[in-house]
C-alpha positions in Angstrom: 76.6 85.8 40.6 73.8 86.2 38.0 70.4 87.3 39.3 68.4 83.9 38.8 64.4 84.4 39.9 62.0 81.1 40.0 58.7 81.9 39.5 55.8 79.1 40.1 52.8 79.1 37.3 50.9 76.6 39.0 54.1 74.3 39.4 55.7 74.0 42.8 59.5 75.1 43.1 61.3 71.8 44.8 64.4 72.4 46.7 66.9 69.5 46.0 66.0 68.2 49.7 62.2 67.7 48.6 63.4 66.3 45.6 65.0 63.6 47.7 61.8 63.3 49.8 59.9 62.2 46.4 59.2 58.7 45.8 61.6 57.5 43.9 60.4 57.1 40.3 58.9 60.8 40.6 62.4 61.7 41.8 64.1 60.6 38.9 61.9 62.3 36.5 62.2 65.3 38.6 65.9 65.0 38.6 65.8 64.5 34.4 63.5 67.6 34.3 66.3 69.3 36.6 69.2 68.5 34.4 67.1 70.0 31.7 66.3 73.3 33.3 69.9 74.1 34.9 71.6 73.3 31.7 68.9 76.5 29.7 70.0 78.7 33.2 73.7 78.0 33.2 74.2 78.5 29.5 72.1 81.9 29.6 73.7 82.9 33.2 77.7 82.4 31.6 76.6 84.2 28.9 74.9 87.0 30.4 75.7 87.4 33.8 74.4 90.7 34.7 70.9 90.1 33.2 67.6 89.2 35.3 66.9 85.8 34.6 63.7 84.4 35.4 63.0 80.5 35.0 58.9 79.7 35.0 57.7 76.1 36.2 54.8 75.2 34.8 52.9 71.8 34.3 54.1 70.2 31.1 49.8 70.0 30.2 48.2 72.0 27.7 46.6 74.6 30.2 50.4 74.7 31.4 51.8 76.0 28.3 48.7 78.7 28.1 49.6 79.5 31.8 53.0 79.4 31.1 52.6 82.1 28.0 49.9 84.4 29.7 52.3 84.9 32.5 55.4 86.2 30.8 53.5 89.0 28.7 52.1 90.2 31.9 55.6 90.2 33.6 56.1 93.2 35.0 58.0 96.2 35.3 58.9 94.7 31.7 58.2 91.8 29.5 61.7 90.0 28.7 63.5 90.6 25.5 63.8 86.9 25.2 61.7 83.6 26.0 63.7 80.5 25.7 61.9 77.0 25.4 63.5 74.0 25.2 60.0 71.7 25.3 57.8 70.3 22.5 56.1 67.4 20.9 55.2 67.0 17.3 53.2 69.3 16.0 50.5 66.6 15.0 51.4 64.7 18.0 47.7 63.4 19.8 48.5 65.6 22.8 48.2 68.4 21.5 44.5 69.3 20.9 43.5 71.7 17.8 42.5 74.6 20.0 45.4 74.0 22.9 47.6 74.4 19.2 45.2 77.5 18.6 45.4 79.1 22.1 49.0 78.7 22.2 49.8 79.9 18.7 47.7 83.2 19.7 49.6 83.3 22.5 52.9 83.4 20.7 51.4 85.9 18.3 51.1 88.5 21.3 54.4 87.5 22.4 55.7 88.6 19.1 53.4 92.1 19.2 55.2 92.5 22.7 58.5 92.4 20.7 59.4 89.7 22.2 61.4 87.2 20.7 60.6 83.6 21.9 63.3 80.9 21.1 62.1 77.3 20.5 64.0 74.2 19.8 63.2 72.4 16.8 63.9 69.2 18.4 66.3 66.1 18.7 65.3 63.8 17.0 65.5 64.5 13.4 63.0 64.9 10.9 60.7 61.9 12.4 60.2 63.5 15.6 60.1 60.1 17.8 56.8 59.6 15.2 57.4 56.1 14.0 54.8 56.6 10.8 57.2 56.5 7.5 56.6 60.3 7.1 58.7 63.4 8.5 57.2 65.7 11.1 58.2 69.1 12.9 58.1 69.7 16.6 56.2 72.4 17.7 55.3 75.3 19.1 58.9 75.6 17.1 56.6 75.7 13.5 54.7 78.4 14.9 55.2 81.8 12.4 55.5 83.9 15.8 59.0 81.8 17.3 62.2 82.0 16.3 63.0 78.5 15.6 66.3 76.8 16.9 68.4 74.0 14.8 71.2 72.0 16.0 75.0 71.9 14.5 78.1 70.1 16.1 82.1 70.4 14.7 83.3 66.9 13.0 86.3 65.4 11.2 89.8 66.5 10.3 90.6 69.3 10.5 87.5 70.2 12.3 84.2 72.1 10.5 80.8 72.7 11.9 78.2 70.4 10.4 74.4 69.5 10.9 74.0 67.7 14.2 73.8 64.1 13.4 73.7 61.8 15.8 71.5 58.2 16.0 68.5 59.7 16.6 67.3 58.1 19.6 70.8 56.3 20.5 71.2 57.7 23.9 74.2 55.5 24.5 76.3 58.2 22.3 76.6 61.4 24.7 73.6 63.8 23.3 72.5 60.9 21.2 69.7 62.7 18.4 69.9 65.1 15.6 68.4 68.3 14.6 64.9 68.7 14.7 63.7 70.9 11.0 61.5 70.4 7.8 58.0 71.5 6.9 54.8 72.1 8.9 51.8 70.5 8.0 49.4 72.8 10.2 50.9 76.3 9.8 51.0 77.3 6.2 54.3 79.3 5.1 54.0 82.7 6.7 54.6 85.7 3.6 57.9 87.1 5.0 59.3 83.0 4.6 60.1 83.6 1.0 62.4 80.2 1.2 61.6 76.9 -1.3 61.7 73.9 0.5 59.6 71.3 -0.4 57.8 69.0 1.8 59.2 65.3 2.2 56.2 64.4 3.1 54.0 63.8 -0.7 50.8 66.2 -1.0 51.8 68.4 1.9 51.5 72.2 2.0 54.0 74.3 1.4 53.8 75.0 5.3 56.3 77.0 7.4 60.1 75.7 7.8 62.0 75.1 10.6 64.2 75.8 11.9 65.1 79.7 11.4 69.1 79.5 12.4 71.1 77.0 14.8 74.1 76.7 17.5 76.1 74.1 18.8 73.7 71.1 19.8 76.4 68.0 19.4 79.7 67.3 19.8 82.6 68.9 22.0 78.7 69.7 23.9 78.4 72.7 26.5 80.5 71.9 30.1 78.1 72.0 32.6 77.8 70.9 36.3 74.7 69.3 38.0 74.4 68.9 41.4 78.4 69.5 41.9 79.1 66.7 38.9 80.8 67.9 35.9 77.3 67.1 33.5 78.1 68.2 29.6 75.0 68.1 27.6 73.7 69.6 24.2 71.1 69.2 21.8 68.7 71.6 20.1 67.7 72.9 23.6 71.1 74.2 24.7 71.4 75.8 21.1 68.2 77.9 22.3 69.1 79.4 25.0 72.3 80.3 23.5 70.1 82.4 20.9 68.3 84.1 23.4 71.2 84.9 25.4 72.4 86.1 22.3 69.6 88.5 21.6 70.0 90.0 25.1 73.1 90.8 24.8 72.4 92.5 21.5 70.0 94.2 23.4 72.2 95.5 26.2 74.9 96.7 23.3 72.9 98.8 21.3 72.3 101.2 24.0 68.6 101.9 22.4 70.1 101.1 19.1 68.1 98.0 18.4 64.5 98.4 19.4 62.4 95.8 21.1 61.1 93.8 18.0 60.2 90.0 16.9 63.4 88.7 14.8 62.4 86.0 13.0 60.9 88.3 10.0 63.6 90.0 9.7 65.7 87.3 8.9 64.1 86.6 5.9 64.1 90.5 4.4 67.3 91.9 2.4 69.9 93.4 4.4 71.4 97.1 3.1 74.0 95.6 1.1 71.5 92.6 -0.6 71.9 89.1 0.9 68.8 88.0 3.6 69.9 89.7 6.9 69.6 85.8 8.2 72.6 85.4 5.2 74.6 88.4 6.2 74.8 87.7 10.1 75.2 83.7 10.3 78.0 81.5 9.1 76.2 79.1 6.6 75.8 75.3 7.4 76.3 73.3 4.2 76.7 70.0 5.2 74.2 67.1 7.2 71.3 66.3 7.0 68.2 65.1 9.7 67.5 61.5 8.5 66.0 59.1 10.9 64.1 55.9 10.9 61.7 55.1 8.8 63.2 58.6 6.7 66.2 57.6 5.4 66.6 61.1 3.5 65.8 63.5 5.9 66.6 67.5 4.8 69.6 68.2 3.4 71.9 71.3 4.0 72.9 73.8 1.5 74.4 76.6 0.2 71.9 79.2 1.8 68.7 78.8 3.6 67.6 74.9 4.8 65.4 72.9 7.0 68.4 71.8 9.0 70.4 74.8 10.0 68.1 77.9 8.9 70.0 80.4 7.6 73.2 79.6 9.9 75.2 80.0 13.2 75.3 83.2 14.5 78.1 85.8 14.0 77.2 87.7 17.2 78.8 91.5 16.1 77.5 91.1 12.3 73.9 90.5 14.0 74.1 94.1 15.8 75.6 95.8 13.2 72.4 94.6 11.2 69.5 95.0 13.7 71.1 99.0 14.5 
């Protein structure tokens, strides 16, 4: 059994029989917010069963997130290797105030410091972001330059290939219903180490950062998952995440000391030994899909190389830790 720990930052931990004692709109959303949180813990927990997983409730409010961020880097005997987040809004969305953006940004930034590597999803719903305004938009804290930022891919057509996850956005009639969150920030300009061209689709943007940084399996055959006894598969950008942390700590574990406690996402982006981006060399490249939504019929395209889709890739788990040694 893996070594699960709740921790409370100013959220209360509900058994499922106080859950049932909730009135019964807040039980649903309780329930929703349930289904969200087991299916991070159960991909991380198959994954890596003998690791110390902690899961931290906080208040989906601005002073949550701060809350939220203050208390991991003060975890204790050690900070985690990995954070994984699978909760956002657009980046320009009205609840997010400029300094709750600031605070949590400098937040992230001493995450990072920490060598700690905090996973975000970029989203699922393609590059409008469930902003109905003609013009693309990023989710964040996924476009911050301290995260590493988490796209969506799902395996189509005959034979089968992996391909950007594309599904209606919105349409939750289809099972996982959405598509990859990715494409350019308009508040966090394009960090030094992001030496990628992508152009804005939005006209007169800056060349802000990209997202995502590399992808997993978000869409179709999904992850097999149980909730409360019921076989529940699921997917989207936020079971990608947790698959790249999970990844990350097992890298961790491998390199007995090998691979020191760093941020990843810069790294990435450098050359590897033998030339290519280390982001090139350790991820099999998505080249097909795009993120279009309504309102955007375009969205970002896939490539050859690095996009605002799929990042540089899927990860090839042993090529990563043969790198980062």
């Amino acid at each position: 059994m893996p070594a699960v720990t709740p921790i409370s930052v100013g959220y209360p931990l509900l058994t499922v029989q106080q859950i049932e004692q909730l009135p019964r709109n807040e039980q649903q959303e309780v329930l929703d917010e349930s289904v969200e949180v087991m299916m991070d813990v159960e991909i991380v927990a198959a994954l890596c069963p003998a690791a110390n997983i902690s899961v931290l409730f906080a208040p989906f409010t601005q002073k949550g997130w701060i809350d939220l961020l203050n208390a991991v880097q003060a975890a204790r005997p050690t900070v985690p290797v990995a954070l994984s987040i699978s909760w956002g809004l657009a980046e320009d969305s009205q609840n997010w105030s400029h300094s709750a953006v600031r605070e949590i940004n400098l937040r992230l930034q001493a995450a990072a410091m920490q060598g700690i590597t905090v996973c975000v999803a970029s989203g699922d719903d393609g590059a409008g972001d469930q902003v109905q305004d003609g013009r693309a938009h990023v989710n964040f804290p996924a476009t911050s330059p301290f995260v590493l930022a988490v796209g969506g891919t799902m395996m189509s057509g005959t034979p089968l290939r992996e391909v950007v996850w594309w599904d209606e956005p919105g349409d939750r009639s289809v099972q996982g219903g959405g598509s990859t969150g990715g494409g350019v920030s308009t508040i966090f300009t394009r960090p030094d180490w992001q030496a990628v061209q992508v152009p804005s689709l939005n006209p007169g943007s800056i060349d802000g950062r990209v997202v995502p940084d590399v992808a997993a399996l978000a869409g179709q055959p999904f992850y097999d998952l149980i909730f409360l006894g019921q076989d529940s598969p699921n997917g989207g950008t936020s079971a990608a995440t947790p698959l790249w942390a999970a990844l990350l700590a097992r890298i961790a574990a491998a390199s007995n000391g090998a691979v020191a406690r760093r941020f990843l996402t810069p790294l990435l982006y450098a050359s590897s030994s033998d030339g290519p981006p280390v982001g090139a060399a350790g991820c099999t490249d998505i080249t097909t899909g795009d993120n279009k939504s309504p309102g955007i019929p375009g969205g970002y395209q896939a490539g050859t190389g690095y996009d605002a889709v799929s990042g540089w890739g899927t990860p090839i788990g042993t090529r990563r830790l043969q790198l980062l040694s």
